[in-house]
TORNUPA-164846 format. One record per residue (C-alpha): residue number from 1; residue in three letters; x, y, z. Coordinates in Angstrom, 2 decimals. Layout:
<atoms>
<atom i="NUM" aa="Ala" u="X" v="Y" w="Z"/>
...
</atoms>
This chain:
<atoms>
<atom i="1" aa="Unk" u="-83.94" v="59.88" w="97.55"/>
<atom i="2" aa="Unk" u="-86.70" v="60.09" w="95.33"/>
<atom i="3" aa="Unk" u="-89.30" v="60.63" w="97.81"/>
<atom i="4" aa="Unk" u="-86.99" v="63.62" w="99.45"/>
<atom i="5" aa="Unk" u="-86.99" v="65.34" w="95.70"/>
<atom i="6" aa="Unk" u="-90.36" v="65.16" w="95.19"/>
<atom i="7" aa="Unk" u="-90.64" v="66.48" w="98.48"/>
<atom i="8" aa="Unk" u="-89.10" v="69.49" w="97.87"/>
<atom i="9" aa="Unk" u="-90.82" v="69.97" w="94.84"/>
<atom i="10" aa="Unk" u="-94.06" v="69.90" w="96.27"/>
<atom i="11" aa="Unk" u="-92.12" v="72.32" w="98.65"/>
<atom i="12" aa="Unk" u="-91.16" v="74.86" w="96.07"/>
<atom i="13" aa="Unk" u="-94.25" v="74.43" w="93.88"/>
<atom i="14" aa="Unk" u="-95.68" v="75.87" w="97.35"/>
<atom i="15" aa="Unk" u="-93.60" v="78.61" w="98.02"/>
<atom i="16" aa="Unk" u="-94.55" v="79.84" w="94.61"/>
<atom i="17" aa="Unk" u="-98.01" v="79.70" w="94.70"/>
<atom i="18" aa="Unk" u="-98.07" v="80.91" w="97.81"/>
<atom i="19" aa="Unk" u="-95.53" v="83.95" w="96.64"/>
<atom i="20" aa="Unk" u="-97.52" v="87.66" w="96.20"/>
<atom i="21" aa="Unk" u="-97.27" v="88.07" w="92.38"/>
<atom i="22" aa="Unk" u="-96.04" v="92.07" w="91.55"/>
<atom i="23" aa="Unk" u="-96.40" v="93.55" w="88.34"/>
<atom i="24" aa="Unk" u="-93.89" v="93.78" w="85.79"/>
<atom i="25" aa="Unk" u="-92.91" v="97.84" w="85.94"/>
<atom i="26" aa="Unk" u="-92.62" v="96.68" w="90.11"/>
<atom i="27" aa="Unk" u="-90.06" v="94.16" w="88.92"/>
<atom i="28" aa="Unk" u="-88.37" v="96.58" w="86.60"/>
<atom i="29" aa="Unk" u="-87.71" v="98.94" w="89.45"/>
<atom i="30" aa="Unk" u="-86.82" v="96.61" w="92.05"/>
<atom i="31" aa="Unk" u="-84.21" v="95.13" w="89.79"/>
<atom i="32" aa="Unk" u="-83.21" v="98.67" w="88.48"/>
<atom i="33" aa="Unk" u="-82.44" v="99.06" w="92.44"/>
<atom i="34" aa="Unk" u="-80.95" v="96.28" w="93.28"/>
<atom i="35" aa="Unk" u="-78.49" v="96.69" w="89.83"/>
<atom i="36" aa="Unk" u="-78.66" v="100.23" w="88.51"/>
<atom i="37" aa="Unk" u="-76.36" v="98.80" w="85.81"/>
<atom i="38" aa="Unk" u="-78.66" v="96.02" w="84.23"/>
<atom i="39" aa="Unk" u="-80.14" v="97.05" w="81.22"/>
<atom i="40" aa="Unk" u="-83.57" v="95.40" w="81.05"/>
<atom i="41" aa="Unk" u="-85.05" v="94.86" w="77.21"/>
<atom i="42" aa="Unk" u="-88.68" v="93.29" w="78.49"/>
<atom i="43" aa="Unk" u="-90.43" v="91.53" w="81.44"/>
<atom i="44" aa="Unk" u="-92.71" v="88.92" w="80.60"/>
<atom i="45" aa="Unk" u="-94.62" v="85.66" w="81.50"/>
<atom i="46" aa="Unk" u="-92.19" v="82.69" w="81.64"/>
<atom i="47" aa="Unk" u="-93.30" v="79.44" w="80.58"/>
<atom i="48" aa="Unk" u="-92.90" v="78.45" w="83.89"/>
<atom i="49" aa="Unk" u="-95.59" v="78.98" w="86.11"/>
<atom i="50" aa="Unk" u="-95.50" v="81.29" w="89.03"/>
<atom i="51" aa="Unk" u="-92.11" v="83.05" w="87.07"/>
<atom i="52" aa="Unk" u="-91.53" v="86.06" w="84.77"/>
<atom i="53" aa="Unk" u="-88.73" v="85.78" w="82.14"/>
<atom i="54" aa="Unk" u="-86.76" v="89.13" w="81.87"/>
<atom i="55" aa="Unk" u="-84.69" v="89.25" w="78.81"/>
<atom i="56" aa="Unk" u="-81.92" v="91.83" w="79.10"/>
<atom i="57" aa="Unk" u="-79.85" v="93.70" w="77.09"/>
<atom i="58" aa="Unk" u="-76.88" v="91.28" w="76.21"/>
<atom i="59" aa="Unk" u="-79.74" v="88.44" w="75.39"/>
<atom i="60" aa="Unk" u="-79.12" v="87.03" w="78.20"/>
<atom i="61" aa="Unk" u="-82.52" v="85.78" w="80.45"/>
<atom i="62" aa="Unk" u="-83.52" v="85.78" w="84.05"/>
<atom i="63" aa="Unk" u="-86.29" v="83.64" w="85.30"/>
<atom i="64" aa="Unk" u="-87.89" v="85.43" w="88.29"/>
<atom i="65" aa="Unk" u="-90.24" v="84.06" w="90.71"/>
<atom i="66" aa="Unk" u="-93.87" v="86.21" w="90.34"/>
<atom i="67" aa="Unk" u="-92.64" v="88.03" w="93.98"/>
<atom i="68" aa="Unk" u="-89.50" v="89.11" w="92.48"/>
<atom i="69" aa="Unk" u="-87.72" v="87.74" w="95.39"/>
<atom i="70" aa="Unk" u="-85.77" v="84.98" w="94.13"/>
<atom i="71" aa="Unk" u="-83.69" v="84.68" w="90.08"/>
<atom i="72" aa="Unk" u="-82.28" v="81.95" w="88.19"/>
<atom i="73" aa="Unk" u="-80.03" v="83.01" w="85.55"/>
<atom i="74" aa="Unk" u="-79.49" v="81.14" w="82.63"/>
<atom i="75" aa="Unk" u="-80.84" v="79.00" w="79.53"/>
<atom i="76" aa="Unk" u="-84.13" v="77.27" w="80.33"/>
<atom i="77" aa="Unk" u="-84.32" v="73.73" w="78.90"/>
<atom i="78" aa="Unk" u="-87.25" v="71.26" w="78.16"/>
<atom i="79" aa="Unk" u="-88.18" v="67.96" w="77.18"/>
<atom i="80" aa="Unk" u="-90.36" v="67.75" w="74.26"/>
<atom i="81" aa="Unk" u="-90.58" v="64.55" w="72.52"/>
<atom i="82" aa="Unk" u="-87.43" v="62.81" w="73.90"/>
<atom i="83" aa="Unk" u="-85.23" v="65.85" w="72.62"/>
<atom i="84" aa="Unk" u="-84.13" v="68.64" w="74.54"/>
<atom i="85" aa="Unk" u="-85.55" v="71.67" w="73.62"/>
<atom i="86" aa="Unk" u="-83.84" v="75.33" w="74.97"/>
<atom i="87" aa="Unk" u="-86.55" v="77.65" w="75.20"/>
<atom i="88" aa="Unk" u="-84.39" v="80.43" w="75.84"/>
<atom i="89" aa="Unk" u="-82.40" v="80.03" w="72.71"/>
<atom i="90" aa="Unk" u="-85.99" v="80.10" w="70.88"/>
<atom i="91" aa="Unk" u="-86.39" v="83.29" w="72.72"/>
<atom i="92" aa="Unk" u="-83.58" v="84.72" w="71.40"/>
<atom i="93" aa="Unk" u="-84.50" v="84.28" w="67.62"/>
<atom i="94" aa="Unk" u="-87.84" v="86.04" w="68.10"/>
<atom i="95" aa="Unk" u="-85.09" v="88.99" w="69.42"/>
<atom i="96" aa="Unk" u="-83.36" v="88.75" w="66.54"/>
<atom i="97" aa="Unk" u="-85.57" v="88.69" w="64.20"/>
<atom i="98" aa="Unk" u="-87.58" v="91.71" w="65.67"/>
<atom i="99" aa="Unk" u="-84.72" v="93.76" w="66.31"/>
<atom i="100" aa="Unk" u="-83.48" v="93.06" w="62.32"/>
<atom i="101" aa="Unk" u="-87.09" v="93.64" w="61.15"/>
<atom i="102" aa="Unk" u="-86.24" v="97.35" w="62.84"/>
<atom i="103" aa="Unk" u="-83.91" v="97.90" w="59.88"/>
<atom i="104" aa="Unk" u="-84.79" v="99.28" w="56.78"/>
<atom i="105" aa="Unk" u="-83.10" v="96.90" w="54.11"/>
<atom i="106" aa="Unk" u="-82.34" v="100.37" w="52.22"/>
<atom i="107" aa="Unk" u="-79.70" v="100.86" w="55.09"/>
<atom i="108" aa="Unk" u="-78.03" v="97.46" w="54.22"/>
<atom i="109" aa="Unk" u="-76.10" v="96.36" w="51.37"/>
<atom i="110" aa="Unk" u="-77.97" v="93.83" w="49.49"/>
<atom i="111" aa="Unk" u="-77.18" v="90.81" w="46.81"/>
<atom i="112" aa="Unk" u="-80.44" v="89.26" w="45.82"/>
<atom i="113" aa="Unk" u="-80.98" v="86.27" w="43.49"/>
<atom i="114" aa="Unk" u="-81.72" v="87.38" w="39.58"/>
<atom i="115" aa="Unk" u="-85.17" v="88.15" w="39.09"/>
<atom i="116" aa="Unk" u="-86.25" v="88.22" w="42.51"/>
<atom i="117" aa="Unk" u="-86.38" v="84.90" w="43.25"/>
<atom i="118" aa="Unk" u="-85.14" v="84.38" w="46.75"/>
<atom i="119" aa="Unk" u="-85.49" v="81.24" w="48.58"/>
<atom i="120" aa="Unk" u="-83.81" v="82.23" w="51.79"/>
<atom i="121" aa="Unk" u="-82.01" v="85.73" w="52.92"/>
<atom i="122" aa="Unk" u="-78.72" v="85.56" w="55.07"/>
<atom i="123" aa="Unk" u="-77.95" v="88.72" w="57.16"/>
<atom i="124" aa="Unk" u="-74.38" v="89.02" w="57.26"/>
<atom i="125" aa="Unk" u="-72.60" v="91.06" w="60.42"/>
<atom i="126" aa="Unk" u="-69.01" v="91.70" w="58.30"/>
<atom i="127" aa="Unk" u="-66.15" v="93.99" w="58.20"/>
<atom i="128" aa="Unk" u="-64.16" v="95.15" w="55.28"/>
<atom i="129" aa="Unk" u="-60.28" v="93.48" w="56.25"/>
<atom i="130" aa="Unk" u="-61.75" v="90.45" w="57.60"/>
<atom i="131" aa="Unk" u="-60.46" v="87.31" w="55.85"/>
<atom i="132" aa="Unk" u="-62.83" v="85.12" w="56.51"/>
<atom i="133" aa="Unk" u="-65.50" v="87.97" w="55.43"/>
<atom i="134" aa="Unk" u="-63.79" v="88.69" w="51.98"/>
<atom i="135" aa="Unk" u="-63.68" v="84.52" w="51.28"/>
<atom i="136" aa="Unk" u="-67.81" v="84.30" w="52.15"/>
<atom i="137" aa="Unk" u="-68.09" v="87.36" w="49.83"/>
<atom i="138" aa="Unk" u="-66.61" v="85.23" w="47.05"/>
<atom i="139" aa="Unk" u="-69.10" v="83.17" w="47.55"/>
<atom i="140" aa="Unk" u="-71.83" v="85.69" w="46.85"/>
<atom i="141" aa="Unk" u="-72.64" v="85.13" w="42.99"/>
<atom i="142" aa="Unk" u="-72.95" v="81.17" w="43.71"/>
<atom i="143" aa="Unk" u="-75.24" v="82.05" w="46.21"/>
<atom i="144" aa="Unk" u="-77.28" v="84.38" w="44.81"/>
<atom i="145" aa="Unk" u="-77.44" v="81.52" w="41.69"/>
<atom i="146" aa="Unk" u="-79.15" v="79.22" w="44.26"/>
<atom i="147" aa="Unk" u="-81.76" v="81.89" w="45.52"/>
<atom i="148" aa="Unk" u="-80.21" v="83.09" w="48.48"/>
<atom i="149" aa="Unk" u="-79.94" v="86.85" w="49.10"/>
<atom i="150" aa="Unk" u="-77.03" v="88.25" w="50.95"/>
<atom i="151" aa="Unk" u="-77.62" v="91.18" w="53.26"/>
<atom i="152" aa="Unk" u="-74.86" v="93.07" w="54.50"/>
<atom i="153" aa="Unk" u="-74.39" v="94.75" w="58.22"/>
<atom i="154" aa="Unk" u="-71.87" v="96.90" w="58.64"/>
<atom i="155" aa="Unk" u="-69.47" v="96.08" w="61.78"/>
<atom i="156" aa="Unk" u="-66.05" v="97.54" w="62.28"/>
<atom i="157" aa="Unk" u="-64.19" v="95.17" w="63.87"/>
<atom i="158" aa="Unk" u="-61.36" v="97.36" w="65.88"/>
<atom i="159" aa="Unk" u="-64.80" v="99.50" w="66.75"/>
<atom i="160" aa="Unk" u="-66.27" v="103.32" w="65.76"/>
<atom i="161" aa="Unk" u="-63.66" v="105.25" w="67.21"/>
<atom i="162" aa="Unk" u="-60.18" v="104.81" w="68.22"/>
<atom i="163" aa="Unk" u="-59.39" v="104.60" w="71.38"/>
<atom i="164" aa="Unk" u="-59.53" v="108.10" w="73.90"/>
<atom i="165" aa="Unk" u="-59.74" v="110.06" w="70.95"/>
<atom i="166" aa="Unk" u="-63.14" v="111.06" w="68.18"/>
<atom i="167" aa="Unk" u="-61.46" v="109.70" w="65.25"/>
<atom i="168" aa="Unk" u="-62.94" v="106.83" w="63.53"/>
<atom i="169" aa="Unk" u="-61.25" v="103.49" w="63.46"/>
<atom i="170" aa="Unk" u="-60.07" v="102.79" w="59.91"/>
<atom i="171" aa="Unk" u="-62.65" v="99.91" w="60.10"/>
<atom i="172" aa="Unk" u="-65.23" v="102.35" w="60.13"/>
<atom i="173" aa="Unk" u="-63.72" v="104.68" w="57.64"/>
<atom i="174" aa="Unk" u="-63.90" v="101.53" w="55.29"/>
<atom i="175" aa="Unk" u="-67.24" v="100.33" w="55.68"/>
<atom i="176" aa="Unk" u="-68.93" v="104.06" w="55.99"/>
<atom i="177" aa="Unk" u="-66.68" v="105.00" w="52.24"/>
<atom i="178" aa="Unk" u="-68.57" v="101.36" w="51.32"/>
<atom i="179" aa="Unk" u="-72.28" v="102.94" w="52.29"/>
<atom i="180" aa="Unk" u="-71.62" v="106.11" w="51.45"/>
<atom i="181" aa="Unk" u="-70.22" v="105.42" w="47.57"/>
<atom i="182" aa="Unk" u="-72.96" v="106.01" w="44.64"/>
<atom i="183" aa="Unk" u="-72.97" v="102.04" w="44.12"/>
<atom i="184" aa="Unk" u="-72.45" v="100.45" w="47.14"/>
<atom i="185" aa="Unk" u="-72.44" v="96.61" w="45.89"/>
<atom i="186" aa="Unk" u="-69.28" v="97.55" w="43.92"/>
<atom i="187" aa="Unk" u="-67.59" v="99.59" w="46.31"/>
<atom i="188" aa="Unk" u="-68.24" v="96.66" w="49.36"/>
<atom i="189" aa="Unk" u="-66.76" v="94.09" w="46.71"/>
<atom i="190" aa="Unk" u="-63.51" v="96.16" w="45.80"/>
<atom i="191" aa="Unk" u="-62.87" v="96.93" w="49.45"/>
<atom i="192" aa="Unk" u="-62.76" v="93.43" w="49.99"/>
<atom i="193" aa="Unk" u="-60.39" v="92.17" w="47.67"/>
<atom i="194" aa="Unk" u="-58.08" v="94.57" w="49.12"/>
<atom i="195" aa="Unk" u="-58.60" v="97.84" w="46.67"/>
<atom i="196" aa="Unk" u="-59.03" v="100.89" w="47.64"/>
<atom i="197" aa="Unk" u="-61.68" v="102.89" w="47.50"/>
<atom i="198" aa="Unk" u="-62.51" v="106.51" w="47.89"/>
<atom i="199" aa="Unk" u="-62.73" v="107.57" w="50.87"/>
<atom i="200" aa="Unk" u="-66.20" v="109.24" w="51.31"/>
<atom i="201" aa="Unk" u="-68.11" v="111.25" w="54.13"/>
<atom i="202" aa="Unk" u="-72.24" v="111.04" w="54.58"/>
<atom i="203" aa="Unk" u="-74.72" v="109.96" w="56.70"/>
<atom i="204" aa="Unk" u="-74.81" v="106.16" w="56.73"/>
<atom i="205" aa="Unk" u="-76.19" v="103.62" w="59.21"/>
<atom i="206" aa="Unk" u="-72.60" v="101.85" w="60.27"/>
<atom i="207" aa="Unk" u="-72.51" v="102.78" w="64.06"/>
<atom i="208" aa="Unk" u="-76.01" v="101.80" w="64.32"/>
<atom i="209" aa="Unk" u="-75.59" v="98.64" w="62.73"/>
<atom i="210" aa="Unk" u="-72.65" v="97.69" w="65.73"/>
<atom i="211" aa="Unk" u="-75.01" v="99.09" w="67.82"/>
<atom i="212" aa="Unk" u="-77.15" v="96.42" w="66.97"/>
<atom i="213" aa="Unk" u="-74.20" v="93.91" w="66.55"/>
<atom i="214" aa="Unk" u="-73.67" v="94.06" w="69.96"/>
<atom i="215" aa="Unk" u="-77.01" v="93.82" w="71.10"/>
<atom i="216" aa="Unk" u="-76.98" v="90.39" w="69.35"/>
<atom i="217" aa="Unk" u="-73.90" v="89.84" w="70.97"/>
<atom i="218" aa="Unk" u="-71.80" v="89.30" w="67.53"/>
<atom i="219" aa="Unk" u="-68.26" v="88.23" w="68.74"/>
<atom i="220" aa="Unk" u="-66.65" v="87.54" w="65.36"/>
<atom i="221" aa="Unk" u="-66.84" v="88.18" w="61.84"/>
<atom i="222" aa="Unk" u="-68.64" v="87.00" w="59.51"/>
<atom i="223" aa="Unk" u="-71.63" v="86.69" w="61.74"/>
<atom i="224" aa="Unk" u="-74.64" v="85.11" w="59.68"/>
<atom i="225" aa="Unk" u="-78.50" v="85.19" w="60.94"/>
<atom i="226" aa="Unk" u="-80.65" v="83.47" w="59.42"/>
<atom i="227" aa="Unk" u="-84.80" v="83.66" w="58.20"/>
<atom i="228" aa="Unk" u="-85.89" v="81.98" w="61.78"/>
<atom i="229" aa="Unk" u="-83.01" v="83.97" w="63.61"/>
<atom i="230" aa="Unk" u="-80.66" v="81.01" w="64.19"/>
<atom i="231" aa="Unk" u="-77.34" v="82.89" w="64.41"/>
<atom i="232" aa="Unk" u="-73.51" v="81.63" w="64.05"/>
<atom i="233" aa="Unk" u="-70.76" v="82.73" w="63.00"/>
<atom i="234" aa="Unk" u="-67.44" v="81.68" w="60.35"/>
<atom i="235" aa="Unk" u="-67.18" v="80.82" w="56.79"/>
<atom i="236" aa="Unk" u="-68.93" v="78.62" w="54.92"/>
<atom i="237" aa="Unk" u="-68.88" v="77.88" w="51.25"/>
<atom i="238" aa="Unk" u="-72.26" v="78.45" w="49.42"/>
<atom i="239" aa="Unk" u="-73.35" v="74.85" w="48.81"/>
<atom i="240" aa="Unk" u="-72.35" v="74.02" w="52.76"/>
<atom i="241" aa="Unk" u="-74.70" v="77.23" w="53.48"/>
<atom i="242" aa="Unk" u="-77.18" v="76.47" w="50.77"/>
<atom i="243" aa="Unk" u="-77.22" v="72.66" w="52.27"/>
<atom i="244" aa="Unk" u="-77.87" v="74.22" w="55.95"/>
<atom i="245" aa="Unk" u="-80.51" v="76.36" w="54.54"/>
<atom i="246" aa="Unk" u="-82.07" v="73.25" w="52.70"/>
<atom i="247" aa="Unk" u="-81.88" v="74.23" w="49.68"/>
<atom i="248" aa="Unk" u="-80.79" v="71.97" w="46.83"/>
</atoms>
């Protein structure tokens, strides 16, 4: 059995040296024929050899071989040091954090430590009627107290508009009155314990911010990312979150 695997190892490793590499805008249209749908983010070199990595629009990842005639979809695994290490996943952070980095922090809403001293930031996916939102928001002063900084993204849970018609969802209504209000931090913290606010027109970044919610593919609120782009979602209490974030 062993010798028949290695066999076709040797077999493959063949195949794919042998394969006539194309470039990556070649790939990009042969894919974009074969699926007009699939929305492709980048094309580059995999870690394995002879394949591209194509990381599309949902986060998900393709592994192509170099001729772009044969895929394998999925996570790509490794084993470093007797642990299994998903390179994909680590792809994904670098996503993250890039596609964050693309937002001005004057387009979130933002509790920072006293004084400036920050020891870790959270970016927080949330919606306004969200329980398990409005119970991490409680949370906010004790965080802030250990020197993390909250940042808020807005993202309506029951979506921008309702559906078949232009209106906005009350979600959105909520979270854009939030953004739009002369002090936002007060406005975001009424809203969630349930009072409410003025409701106020102007233009704010909420649909972008799903926009980029679903990119990430968010799937519940509160979604947290984190400094190295480790994302999860639910409540936690701050010294559970401070502990994760290893900080004392």
């Amino acid at each position: 059995m062993k010798i028949a695997i290695s066999a076709c190892l040797l077999l493959l490793n063949v195949v794919i040296n042998a394969a006539v590499a194309i470039e990556p805008d070649e790939l990009r249209a042969k894919l974009a024929k074969a699926a007009p749908t699939l929305r492709i983010d980048a094309i580059a070199d995999s870690v394995l050899e002879g394949f591209y990595q194509v990381r599309l629009a949902d986060g998900s990842m393709l592994q192509v071989t170099a001729d772009g005639e044969h895929f394998v979809y999925g996570d790509l695994y490794a084993l470093r040091d007797d642990e299994i290490y998903n390179f994909t996943e680590g792809d994904r952070k670098k996503a993250r954090i890039e596609l964050l980095d693309s937002i001005d922090e004057s387009d979130m809403i933002v509790f920072a430590p006293p004084g400036g001293d920050t020891k870790a930031t959270v970016t927080v996916f949330t919606d306004i009627d969200c329980g398990y939102c409005r119970k991490l928001h409680s949370e906010v002063p004790e965080l802030n107290s250990k020197g993390i900084a909250v940042r808020y993204m807005a993202y309506p849970s029951s979506g921008i508009f309702n559906r078949g018609t232009q209106d906005h969802t009350a979600s959105f209504k909520k979270l854009m009155s939030s953004w739009c209000a002369e002090n936002p931090q007060l406005a975001l913290t009424l809203a969630k314990t349930g009072t409410k606010i003025e409701e106020i027109e102007c233009e704010n970044p909420v649909a972008r911010h799903y926009s980029i919610g679903r990119q990430l593919k968010v799937i519940g609120t509160p979604a947290l990312v984190f400094d190295d782009g480790t994302m999860d979602v639910g409540y936690r209490n701050a010294e559970g979150l401070a502990s994760e974030l290893g900080i004392n």
